[in-house]
KOLMAR-369577 format. One record per residue (C-alpha): x, y, z; residue number from 1; residue in one letter. Coordinates in steps of 0.5 Angstrom, whole numbers, plus 500, padded with zeros to 3 digits. Example, Ala and Ser with C-alpha at 12.3 -4.5 7.8 and 13.67 -1.06 7.14 Angstrom:
2
REC  east  north   up  resi  resn
REC   525    491  516     1     A
REC   527    498  514     2     S
# end
This chain:
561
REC  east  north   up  resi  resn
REC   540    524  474     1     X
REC   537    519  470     2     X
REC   534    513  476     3     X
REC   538    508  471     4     X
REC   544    512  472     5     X
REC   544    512  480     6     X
REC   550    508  483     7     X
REC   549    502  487     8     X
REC   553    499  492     9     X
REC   552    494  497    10     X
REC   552    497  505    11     X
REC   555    491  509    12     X
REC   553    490  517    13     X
REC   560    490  518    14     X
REC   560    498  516    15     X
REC   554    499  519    16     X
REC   555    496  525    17     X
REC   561    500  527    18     X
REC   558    507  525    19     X
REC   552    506  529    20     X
REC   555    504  535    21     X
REC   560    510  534    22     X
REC   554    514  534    23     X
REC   550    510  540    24     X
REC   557    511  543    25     X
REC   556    520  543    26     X
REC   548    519  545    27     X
REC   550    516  550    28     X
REC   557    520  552    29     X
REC   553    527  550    30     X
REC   554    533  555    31     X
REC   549    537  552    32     X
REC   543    538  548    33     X
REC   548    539  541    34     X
REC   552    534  543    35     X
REC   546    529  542    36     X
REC   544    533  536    37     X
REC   551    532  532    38     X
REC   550    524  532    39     X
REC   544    525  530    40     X
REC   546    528  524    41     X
REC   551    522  522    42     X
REC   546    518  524    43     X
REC   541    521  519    44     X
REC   547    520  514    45     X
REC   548    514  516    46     X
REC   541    511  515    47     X
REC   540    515  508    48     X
REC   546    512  505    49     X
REC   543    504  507    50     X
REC   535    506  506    51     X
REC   538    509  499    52     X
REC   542    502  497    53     X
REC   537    498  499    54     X
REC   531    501  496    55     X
REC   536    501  488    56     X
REC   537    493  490    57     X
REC   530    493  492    58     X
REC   527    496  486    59     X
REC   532    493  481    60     X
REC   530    486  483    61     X
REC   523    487  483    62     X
REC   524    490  474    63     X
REC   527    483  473    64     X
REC   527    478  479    65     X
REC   532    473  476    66     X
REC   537    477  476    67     X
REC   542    474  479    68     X
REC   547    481  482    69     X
REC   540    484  485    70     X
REC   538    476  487    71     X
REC   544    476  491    72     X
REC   544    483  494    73     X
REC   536    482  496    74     X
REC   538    476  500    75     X
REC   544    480  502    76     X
REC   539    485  505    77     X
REC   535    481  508    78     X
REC   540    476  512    79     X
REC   542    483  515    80     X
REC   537    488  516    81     X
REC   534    485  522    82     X
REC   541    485  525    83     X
REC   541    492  523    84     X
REC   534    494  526    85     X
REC   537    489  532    86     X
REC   542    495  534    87     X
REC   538    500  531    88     X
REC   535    500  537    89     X
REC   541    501  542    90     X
REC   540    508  539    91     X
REC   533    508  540    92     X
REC   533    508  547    93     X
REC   538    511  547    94     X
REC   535    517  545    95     X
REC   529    515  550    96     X
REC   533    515  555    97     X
REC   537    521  554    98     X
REC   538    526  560    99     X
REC   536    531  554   100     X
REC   530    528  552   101     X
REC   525    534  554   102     X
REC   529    539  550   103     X
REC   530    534  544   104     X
REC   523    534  544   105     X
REC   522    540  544   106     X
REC   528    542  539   107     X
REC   526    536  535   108     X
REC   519    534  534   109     X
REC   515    529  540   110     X
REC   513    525  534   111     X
REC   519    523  533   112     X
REC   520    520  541   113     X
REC   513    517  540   114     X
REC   515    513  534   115     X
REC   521    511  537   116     X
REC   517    508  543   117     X
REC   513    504  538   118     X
REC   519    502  534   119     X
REC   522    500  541   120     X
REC   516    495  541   121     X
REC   517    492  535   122     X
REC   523    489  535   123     X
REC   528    485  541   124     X
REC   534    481  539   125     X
REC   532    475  541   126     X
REC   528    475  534   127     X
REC   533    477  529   128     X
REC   533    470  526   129     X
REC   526    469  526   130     X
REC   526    476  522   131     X
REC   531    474  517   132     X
REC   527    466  516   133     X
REC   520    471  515   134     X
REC   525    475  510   135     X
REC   526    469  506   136     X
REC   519    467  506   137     X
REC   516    473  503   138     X
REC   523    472  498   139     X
REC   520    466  497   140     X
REC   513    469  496   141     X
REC   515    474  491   142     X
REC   519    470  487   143     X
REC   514    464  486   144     X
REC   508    470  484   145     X
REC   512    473  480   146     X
REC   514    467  476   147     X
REC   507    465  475   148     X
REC   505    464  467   149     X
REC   498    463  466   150     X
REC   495    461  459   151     X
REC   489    465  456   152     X
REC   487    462  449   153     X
REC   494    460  447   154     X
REC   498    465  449   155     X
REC   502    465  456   156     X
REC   502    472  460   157     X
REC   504    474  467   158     X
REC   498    475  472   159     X
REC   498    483  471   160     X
REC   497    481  463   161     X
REC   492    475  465   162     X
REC   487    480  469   163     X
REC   486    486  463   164     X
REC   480    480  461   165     X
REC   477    481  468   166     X
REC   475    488  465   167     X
REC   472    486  459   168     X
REC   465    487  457   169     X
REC   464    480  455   170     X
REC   462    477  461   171     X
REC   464    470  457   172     X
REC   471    473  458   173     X
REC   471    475  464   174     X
REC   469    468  467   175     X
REC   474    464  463   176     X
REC   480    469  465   177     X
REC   477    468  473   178     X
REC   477    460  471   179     X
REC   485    460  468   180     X
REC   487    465  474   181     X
REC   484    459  479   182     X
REC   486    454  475   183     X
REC   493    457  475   184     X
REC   493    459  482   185     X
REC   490    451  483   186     X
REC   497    448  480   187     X
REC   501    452  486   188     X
REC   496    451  491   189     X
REC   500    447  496   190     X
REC   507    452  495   191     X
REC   503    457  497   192     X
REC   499    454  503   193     X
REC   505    452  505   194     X
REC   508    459  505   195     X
REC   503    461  509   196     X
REC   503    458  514   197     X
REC   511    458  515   198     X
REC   510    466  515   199     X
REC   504    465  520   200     X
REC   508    460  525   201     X
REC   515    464  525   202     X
REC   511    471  527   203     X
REC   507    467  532   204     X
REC   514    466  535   205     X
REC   516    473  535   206     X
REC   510    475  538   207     X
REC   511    470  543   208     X
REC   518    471  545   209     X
REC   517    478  546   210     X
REC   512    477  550   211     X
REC   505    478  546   212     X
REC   499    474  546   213     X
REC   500    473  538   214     X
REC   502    477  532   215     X
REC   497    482  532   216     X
REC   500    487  538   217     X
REC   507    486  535   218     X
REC   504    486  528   219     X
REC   501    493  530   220     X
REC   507    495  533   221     X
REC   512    493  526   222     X
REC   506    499  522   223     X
REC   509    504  527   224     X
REC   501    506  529   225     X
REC   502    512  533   226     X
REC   494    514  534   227     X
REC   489    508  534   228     X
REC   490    501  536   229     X
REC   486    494  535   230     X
REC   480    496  539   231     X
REC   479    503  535   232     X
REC   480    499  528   233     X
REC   475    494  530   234     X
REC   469    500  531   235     X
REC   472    502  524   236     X
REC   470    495  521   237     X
REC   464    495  524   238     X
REC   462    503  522   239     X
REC   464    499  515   240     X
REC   459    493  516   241     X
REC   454    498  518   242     X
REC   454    504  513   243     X
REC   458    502  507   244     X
REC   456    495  506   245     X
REC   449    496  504   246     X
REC   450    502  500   247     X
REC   455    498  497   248     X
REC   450    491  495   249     X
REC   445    496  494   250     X
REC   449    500  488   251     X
REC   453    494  486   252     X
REC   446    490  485   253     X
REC   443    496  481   254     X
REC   448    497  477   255     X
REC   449    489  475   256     X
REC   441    490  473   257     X
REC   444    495  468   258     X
REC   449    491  467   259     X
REC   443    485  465   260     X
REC   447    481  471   261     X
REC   442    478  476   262     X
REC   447    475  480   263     X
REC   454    478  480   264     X
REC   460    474  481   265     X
REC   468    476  482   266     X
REC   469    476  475   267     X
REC   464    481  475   268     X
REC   466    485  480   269     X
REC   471    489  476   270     X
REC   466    492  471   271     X
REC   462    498  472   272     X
REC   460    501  465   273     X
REC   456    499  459   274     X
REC   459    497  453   275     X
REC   465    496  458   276     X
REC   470    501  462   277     X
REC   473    507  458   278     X
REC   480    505  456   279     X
REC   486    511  456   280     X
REC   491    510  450   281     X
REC   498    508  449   282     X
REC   503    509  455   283     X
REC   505    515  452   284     X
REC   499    519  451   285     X
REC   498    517  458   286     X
REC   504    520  460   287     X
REC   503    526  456   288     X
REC   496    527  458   289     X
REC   499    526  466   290     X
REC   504    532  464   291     X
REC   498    536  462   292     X
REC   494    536  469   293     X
REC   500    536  472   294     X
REC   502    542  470   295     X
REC   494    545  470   296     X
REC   494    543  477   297     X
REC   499    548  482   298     X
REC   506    550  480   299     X
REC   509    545  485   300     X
REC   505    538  481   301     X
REC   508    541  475   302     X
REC   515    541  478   303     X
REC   514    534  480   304     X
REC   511    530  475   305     X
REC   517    534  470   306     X
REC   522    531  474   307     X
REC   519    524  474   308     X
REC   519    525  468   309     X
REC   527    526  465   310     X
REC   530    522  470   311     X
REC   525    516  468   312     X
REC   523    515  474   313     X
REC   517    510  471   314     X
REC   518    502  469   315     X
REC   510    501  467   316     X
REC   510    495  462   317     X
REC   509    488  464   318     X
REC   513    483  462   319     X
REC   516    475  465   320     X
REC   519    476  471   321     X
REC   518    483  473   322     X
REC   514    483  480   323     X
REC   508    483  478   324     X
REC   505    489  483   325     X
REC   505    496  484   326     X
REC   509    501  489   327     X
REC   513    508  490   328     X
REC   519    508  493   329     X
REC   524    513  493   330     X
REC   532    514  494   331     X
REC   533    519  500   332     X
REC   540    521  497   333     X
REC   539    523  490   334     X
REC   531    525  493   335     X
REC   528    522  488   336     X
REC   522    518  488   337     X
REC   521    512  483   338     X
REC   514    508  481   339     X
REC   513    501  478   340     X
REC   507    499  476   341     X
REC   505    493  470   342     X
REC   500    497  465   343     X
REC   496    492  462   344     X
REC   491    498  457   345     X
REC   486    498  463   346     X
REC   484    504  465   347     X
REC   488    502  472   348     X
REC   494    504  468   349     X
REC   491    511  469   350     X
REC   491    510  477   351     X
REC   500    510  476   352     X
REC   499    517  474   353     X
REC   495    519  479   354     X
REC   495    514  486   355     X
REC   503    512  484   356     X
REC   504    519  483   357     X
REC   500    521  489   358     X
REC   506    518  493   359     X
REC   511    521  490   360     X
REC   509    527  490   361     X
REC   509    527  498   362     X
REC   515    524  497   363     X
REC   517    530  493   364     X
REC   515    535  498   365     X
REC   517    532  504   366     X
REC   524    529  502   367     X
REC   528    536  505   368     X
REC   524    536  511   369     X
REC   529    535  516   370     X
REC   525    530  520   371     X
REC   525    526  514   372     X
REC   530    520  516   373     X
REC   526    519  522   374     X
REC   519    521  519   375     X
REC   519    521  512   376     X
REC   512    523  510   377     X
REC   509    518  515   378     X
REC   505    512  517   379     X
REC   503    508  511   380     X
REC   495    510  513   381     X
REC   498    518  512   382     X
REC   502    516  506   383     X
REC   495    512  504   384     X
REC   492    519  504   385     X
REC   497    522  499   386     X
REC   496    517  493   387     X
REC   488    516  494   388     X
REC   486    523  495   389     X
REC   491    525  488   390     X
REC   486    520  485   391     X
REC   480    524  487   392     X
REC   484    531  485   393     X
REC   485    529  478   394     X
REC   478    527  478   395     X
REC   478    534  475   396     X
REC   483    533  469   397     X
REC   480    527  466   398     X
REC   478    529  460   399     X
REC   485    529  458   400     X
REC   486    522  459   401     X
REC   479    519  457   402     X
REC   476    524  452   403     X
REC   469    523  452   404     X
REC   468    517  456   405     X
REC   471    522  461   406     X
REC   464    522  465   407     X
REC   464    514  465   408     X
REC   471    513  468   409     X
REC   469    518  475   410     X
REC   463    513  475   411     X
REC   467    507  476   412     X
REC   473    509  479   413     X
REC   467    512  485   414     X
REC   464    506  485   415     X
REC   470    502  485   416     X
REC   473    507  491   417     X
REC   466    506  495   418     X
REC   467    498  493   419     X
REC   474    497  495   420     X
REC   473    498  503   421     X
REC   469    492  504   422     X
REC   474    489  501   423     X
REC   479    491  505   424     X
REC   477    490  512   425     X
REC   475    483  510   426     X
REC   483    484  508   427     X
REC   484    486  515   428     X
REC   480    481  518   429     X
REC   481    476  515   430     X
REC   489    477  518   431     X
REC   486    478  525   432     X
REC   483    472  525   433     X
REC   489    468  522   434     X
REC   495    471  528   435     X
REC   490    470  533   436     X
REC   488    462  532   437     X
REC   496    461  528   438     X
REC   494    454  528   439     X
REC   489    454  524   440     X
REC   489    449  518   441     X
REC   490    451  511   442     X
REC   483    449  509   443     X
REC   480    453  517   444     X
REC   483    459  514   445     X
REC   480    458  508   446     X
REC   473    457  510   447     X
REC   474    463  514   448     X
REC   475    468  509   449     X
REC   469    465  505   450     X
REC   466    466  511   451     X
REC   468    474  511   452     X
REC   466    474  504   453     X
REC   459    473  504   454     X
REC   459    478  511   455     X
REC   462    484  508   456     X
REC   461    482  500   457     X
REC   454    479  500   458     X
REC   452    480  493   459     X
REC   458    477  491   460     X
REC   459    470  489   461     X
REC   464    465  488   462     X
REC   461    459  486   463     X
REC   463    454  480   464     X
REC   470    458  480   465     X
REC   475    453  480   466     X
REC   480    453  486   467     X
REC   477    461  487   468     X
REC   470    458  490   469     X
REC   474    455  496   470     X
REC   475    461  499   471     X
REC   483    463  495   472     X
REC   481    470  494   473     X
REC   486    472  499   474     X
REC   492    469  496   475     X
REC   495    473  490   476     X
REC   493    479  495   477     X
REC   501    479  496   478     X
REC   500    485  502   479     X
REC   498    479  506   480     X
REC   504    475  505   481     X
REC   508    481  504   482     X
REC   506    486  510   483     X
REC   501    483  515   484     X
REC   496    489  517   485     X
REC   498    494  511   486     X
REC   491    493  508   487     X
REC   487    497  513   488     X
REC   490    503  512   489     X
REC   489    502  505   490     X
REC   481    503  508   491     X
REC   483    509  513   492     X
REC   485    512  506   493     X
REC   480    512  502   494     X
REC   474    515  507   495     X
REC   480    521  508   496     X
REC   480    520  500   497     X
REC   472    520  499   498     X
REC   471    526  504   499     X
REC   476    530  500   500     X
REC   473    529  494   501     X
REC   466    531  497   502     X
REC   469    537  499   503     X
REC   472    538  492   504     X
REC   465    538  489   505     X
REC   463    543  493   506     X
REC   469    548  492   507     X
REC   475    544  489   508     X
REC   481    550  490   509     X
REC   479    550  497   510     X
REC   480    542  498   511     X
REC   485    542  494   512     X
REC   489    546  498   513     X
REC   487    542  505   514     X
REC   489    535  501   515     X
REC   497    540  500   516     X
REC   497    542  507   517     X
REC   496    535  509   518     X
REC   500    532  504   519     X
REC   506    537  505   520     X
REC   507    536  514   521     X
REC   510    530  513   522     X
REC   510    525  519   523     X
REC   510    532  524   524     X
REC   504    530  526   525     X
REC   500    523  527   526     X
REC   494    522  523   527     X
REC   487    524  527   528     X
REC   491    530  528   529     X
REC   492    531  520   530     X
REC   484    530  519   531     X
REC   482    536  525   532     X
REC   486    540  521   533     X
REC   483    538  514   534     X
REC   477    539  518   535     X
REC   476    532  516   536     X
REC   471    526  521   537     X
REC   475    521  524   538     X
REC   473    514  522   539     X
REC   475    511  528   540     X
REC   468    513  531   541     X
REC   461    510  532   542     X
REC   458    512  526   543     X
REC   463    516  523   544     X
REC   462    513  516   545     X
REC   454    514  516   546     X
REC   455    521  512   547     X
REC   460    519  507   548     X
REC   456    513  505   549     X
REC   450    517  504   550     X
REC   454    523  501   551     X
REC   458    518  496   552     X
REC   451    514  494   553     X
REC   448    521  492   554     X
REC   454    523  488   555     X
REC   455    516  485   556     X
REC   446    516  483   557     X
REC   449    523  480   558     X
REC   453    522  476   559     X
REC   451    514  474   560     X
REC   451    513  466   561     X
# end
């Protein structure tokens, strides 16, 4: 079935209410283990018909977000979800609490009592308003980013479309795509200060309601962590300052030299290659040219992406109005994943056939597992792995996609790979700093992240870039209005990616077929499990990251062009 064509109905809190408390009823009531079993069932029905009508609204407001019909039922699923997730979890502990625990772990799988434990800390009664007010807000957020019309020499573009000119070798380009980005940004300022710090202040109060210091526990909890906590993400930020970082400046500072830049900017941080970054071909080509990897890769990709590909379950052109993002989602029901992206004739359109697809291909491969409700292919960090590595595997394949400039694109997209993880835990600390001093003012938050910046990015400089130079970078990162704490596991990914593409270096089969066994056991196990038996390094421990930035630093001077 075509992703147009799948049926859409709203899921009311009333139905919802009197299925679930009919199913918390029989956990309850159960005389035996089989009992418990056939509530869960319909409590897996049951949720598969909610996640599947959410995320058809979700997607279609995100393909046109003044749409009024899906506007109304976004806001619909925003009003109930935490009522929702408020009973959910009367089940929860039901099913914690179960006289038959021991034999449902046993029948089931631990992980699912381990998740439930974490999501019984996520979420209390008592803050059921707060989640609806916090859902509105980032509404709000998506709306206004989406909304954005930025002036480039006449013409009048989305954001998504702005940002292809921050890959032009023309540096003169480059730079005045950052000032009208800036300028741009500069006439909502104060929208999305104030956003922010609404958002900050209602998860602070959560927090606190439930008993937490701050919004960074709770926040922990809400991303349904189930192996590594605050203290173990901090050494990860450390193990990054320590070892990739001056890998990082190093490279990043050589190749501005080449690219007879002695001072890099942020509108240069985009650039890679001489002569500018390869460029793919028409939307067309890039699909034909995904098709052919897909189908050179193992029978079970190939099944995949042909799928996709007649159910129409892409939406890749930018244009007014449409979320200005990217994502994967899927529809439980019909098993069908979908991608969104904003193509803009980058080379990161070529990213939507290979990470984008990464994720729906573990979606694809997991969606029958029967723990799928409960796990689905598991935590963001886990599912982060899936896309990011699929980067790495098509590696490989890129000659079909760029030609001759097949050798240019693995050179940037290493050092982009490489680059990208200090970016990211500035991302992440940057939050840790905000949920723990939630009253800081707009101006304070800034000049923390500037303070960030010149820690993780040294090489880097915003001076003299309107509005961006007072420390606004992280303001159209939506992950951090949106999904607070998400970023890290963005980083955990990519040092699992890197260490899969040096494998794949030395014997690509034999990576490949670990990258499959990782991508294929879902959320049955946690994933520091999933590294051991990926024969992969933990990032968690001091000095984990030495190896991969040595080994990265080497390939990358290998392959320099």
């Amino acid at each position: 079935m075509k992703v147009s064509q799948i049926p859409y109905q709203r899921i009311t809190l009333e139905a919802m209410t009197e299925s679930l408390t009919e199913i918390i009823r029989q956990v309850k009531n159960a005389e035996d283990i089989s009992q418990v079993l056939a509530a869960r069932e319909k409590y897996n029905e049951l949720f598969t018909e909610f996640y599947t009508a959410a995320s058809l609204a979700h997607m279609r407001y995100t393909i046109n977000t003044v749409d009024e019909f899906y506007i109304a039922e976004m806001e619909h699923y925003d009003e109930i979800t935490p009522s929702i997730e408020s009973l959910n979890l009367n089940y929860i502990n039901a099913m914690l609490e179960s006289p038959f625990r021991a034999e449902l772990e046993k029948e089931l799988s631990p992980v699912i009592f381990k998740s439930y434990e974490v999501q019984a800390k996520a979420i209390s009664p008592e803050i059921v308003e707060d989640m609806v007010e916090e859902n509105k807000l980032t509404m709000e957020y998506s709306k206004l980013m989406a909304s954005m019309e930025f002036e480039f020499r006449g013409e009048k573009m989305p954001r998504a479309m702005l940002m292809k000119y921050a890959k032009d070798d023309d540096r003169a380009v480059r730079r005045e795509c950052y000032e009208v980005l800036g300028r741009g940004l500069a006439q909502h300022a104060e929208q999305l200060d104030d956003i922010y710090d609404r958002l900050v202040h209602v998860r602070d109060r959560m927090a606190k309601k439930m008993g937490y210091k701050n919004f960074v526990e709770l926040g922990y909890y809400r991303m349904g962590r189930l192996c590594y906590d605050e203290a173990m993400v901090k050494q990860f930020r450390q193990n990054v300052l320590t070892d990739i970082t001056p890998v990082v400046s190093r490279l990043k500072t050589e190749n501005g030299k080449s690219l007879g830049i002695d001072s890099l900017m942020l509108y240069d941080d985009g650039v890679i290659c001489k002569g500018g970054d390869p460029k793919p071909g028409t939307k067309d080509e890039i699909f034909a040219a995904g098709k052919e990897m897909y189908h050179e890769m193992s029978p079970e990709t190939d099944a995949f992406f042909t799928m996709m590909l007649e159910n129409e379950a892409f939406d890749v052109e930018s244009r007014m109005n449409k979320w200005g993002g990217g994502y994967c989602t899927s529809f439980p029901k019909y098993q069908q994943p979908f991608i969104l992206a904003n193509f803009n004739g980058t080379a990161g359109d070529v990213d939507v056939v290979t990470h984008e697809a990464g994720h729906a291909f573990a979606d694809y491969m997991n969606c029958g597992n029967r723990f799928y409700t409960e796990l689905n292919v598991g935590p963001m960090e886990t599912a982060e792995v899936h896309s990011m590595s699929m980067e790495c595997f098509a590696w490989k394949y890129m000659d079909k996609f760029f030609g001759s400039d097949a050798a240019k694109y693995r050179y940037m997209h290493a050092m982009d790979n490489l680059s990208f993880i200090p970016y990211g835990v500035i991302v992440d600390e940057f939050q840790h700093i905000v949920y723990e001093n939630p009253d800081m003012t707009p101006a304070q938050r800034k000049e923390a992240y500037l303070e960030l910046e010149k820690k993780y990015r040294p090489y880097l400089s915003v001076d003299g870039i309107p509005y961006l130079e007072e420390g606004t970078r992280w303001q159209y990162q939506m992950h951090i209005y949106e999904t607070p704490f998400y970023y890290i596991d963005y980083c955990l990914a990519q040092v699992t990616a890197l260490q899969f593409l040096l494998l794949s270096q030395k014997d690509y089969d034999d990576a490949f077929a670990r990258y499959f066994r990782f991508l294929s056991t879902g959320g049955e196990k946690v994933f520091t499990d999933l590294l051991k038996d990926a024969g992969l390094n933990s990032p968690f421990e001091e000095g984990a990251l030495s190896g991969v930035a040595k080994d990265m630093e080497a390939l990358i001077e290998k392959i320099r062009v």
